[in-house]
C-alpha positions in Angstrom: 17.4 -33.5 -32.9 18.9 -36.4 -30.9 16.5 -35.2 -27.9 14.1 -35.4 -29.4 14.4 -38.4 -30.9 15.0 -39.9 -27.6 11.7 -38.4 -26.1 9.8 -40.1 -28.9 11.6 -43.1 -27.8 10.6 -42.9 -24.5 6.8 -41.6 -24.7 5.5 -44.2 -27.3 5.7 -48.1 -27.6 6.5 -49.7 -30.8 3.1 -50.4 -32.8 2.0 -46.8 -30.8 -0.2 -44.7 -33.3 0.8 -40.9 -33.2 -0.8 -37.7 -34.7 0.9 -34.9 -36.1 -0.9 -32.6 -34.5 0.3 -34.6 -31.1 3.7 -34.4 -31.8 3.6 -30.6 -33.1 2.3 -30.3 -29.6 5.5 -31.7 -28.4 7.6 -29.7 -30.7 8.1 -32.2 -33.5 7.3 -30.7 -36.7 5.7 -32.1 -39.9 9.1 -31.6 -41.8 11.1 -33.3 -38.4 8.6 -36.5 -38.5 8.9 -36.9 -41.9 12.8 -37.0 -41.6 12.2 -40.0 -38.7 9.9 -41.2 -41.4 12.7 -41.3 -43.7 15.1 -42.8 -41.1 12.8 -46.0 -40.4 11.9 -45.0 -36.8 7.9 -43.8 -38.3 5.6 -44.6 -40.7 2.9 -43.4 -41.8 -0.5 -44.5 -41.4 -2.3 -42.1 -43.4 -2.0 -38.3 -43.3 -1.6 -36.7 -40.0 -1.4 -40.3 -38.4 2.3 -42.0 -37.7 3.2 -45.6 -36.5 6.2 -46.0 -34.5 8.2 -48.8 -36.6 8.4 -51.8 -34.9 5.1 -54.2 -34.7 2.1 -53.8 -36.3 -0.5 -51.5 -35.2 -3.7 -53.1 -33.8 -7.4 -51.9 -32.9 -6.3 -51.1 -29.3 -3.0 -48.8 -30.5 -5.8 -46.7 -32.3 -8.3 -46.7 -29.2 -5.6 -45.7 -27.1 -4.5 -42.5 -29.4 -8.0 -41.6 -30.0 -8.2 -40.8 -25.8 -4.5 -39.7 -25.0 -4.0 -37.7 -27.7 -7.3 -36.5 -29.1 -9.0 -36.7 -25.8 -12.2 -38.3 -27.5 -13.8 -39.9 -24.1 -13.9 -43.5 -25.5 -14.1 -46.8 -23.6 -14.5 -50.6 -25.0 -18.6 -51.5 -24.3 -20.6 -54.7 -24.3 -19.7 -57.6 -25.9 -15.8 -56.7 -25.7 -15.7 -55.4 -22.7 -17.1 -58.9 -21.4 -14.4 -60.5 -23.9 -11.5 -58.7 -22.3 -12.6 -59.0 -18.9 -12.8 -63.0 -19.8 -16.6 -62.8 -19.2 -17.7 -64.5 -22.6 -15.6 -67.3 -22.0 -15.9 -69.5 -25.3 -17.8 -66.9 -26.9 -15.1 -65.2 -28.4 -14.9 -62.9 -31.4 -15.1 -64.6 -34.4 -14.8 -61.8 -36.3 -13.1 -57.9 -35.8 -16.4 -56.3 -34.3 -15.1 -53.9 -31.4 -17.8 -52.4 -29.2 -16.7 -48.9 -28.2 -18.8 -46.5 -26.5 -18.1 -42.5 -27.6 -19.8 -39.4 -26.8 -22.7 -39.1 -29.5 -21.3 -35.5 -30.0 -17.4 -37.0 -30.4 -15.9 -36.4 -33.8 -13.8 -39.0 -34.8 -11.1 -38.7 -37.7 -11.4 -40.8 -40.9 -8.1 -43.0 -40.3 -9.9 -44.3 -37.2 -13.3 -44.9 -38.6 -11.4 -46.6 -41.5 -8.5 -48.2 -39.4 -8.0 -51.8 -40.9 -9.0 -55.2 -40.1 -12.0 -54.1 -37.4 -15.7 -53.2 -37.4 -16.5 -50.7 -35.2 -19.8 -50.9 -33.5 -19.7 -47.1 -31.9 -22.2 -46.6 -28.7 -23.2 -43.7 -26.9 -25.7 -44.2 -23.9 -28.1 -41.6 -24.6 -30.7 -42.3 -22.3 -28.4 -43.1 -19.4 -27.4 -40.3 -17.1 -24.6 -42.0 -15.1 -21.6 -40.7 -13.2 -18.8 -42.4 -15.7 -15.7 -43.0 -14.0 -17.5 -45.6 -11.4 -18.8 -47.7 -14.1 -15.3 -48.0 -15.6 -12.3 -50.0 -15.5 -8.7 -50.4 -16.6 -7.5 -53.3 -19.2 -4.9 -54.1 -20.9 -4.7 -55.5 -24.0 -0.7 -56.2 -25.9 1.0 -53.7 -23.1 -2.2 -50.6 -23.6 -4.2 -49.8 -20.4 -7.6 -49.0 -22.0 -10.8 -48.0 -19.9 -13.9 -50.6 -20.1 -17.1 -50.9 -18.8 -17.4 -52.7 -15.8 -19.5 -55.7 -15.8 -22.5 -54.4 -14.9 -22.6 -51.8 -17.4 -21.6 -53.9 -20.1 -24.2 -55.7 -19.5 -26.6 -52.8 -20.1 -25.1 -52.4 -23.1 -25.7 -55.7 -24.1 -29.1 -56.2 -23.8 -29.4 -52.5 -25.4 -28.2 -54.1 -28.8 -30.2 -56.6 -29.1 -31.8 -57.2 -31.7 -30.0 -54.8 -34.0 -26.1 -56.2 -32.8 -26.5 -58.8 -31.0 -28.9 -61.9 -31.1 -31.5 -62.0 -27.7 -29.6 -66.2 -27.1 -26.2 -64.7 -27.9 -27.1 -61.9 -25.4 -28.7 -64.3 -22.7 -25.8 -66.7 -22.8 -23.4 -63.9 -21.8 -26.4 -62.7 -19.2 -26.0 -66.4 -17.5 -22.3 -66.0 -16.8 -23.0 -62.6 -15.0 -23.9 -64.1 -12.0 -22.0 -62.0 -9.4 -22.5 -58.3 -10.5 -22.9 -55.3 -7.9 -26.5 -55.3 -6.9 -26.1 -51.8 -6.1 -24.0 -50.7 -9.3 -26.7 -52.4 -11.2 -29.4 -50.3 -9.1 -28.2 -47.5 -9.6 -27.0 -47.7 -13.6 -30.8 -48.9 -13.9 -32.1 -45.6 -11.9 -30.2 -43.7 -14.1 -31.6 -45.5 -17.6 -34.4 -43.8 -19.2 -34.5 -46.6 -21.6 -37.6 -48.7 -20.5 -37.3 -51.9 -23.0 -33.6 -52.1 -21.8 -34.4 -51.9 -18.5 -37.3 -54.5 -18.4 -34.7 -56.7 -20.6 -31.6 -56.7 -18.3 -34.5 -57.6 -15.1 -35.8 -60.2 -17.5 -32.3 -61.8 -17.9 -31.5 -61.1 -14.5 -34.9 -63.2 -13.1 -34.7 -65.6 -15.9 -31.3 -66.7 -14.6 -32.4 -66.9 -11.0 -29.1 -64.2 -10.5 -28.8 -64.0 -6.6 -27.8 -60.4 -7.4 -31.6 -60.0 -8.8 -33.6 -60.5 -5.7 -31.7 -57.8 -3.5 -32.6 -55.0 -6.4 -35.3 -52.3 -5.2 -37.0 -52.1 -8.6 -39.4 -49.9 -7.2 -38.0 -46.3 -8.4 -36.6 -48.1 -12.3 -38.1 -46.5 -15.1 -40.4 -49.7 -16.1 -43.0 -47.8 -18.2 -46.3 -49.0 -19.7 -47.5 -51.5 -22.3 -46.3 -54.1 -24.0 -42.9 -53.3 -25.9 -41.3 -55.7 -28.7 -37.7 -57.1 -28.1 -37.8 -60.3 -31.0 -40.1 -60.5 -34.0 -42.8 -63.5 -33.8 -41.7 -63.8 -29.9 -43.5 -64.3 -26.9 -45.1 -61.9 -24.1 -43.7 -62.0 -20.7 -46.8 -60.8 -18.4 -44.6 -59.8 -16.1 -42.0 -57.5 -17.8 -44.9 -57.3 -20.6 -42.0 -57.7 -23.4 -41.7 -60.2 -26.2 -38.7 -62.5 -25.9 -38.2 -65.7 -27.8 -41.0 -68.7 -26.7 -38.2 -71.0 -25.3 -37.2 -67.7 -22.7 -41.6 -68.0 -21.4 -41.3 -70.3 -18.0 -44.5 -72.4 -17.2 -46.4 -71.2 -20.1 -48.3 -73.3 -23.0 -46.7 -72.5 -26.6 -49.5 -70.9 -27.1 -49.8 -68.9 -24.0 
């Protein structure tokens, strides 16, 4: 028993979320945890799910578990990535909403849908087919190295929210403070996005901005579409993109336009 209390020790943090089915894995059996439940070193969450004793568990302790020890491929998206990365500056969260991109096929247990004190907004990039691993990055957040998407792909997932989780200004502000993405990362995510009003948004932004990154992107082979496609309600056409945005967003053009 000592050893392997000690490797429990060693291969989680206090605050670390672990499964049962993890640590049956590593020969620690339901009756065995429940005796370190007993002897103040776990606790537990809800069935199946321990906390090492210690610190309070937090939204990033239940990320982490979800990929280390479920292997779920999950990575913080959007508007928290762009937090973590110190990209949204004063915009901060003023509320729990994490932005986590799964698989759409991913099934995730009930203690992590539930986990408390956070609202999940859960992703899955449907209409992008993208190599992953380049358009990720490591954080850390309290002492967890979690992956993130990298700036430019936040991005995407940004202006894909909008309007139903984020608002188009709260969306554009964070757009103004991307002004040195990867011209080529952004080329390529946007080659690989079947998602026209998404991609006619994040060009939109990109122009509206005046982004030096904007003008050195072949836009030639991006899946733009036809007709007109609504972002806002009651918003305005852009000719160019042919997309309504709000009226304040139209350059050079009559209210009325």
């Amino acid at each position: 028993m000592p050893s392997k209390i000690n490797w429990l020790l060693q291969n989680t943090a206090p605050g670390s979320l672990v499964t049962q089915s993890w640590l049956t894995k590593h020969d620690i059996s339901p009756s065995l945890a429940h005796r370190y439940e007993q002897s103040n070193w776990l606790q537990k969450l809800r069935a199946g799910v321990y906390v090492r004793v210690g610190r309070e568990p937090d939204w990033s302790d239940a990320v982490l578990c979800l990929r280390n020890q479920l292997s779920v491929s999950a990575h913080l998206a959007g508007l928290t990535s762009l937090t973590c990365q110190g990209r949204a500056h004063y915009l901060q969260h003023t509320h729990k909403n994490v932005w986590l991109y799964v698989d759409d096929k991913a099934l995730l247990p009930k203690w992590f849908k539930e986990f408390p004190g956070v609202n999940w907004l859960f992703y899955s990039n449907q209409k992008l087919s993208r190599s992953g691993e380049q358009y990720l990055t490591d954080i850390e957040i309290k002492g967890n190295t979690l992956k993130a998407s990298v700036p430019e792909l936040a991005a995407y997932e940004l202006v894909n929210a909008i309007p139903a989780d984020i608002s188009f200004e709260h969306a554009a502000e964070l757009f103004q403070g991307l002004v040195n993405l990867s011209p080529r990362k952004v080329e390529r995510l946007l080659y690989a996005s079947s998602a026209v009003k998404t991609n006619r948004l994040y060009l939109f932004l990109a122009d509206y901005y005046g982004h030096a990154w904007a003008k050195r992107i072949d836009k030639t082979s991006i899946e733009l579409g036809s007709g007109k496609r609504q972002v806002v309600t009651g918003g305005k056409l852009d000719k160019h993109y042919q997309i309504t945005v709000p009226a304040k967003f139209i350059n050079g053009e009559s209210s009325h336009g």
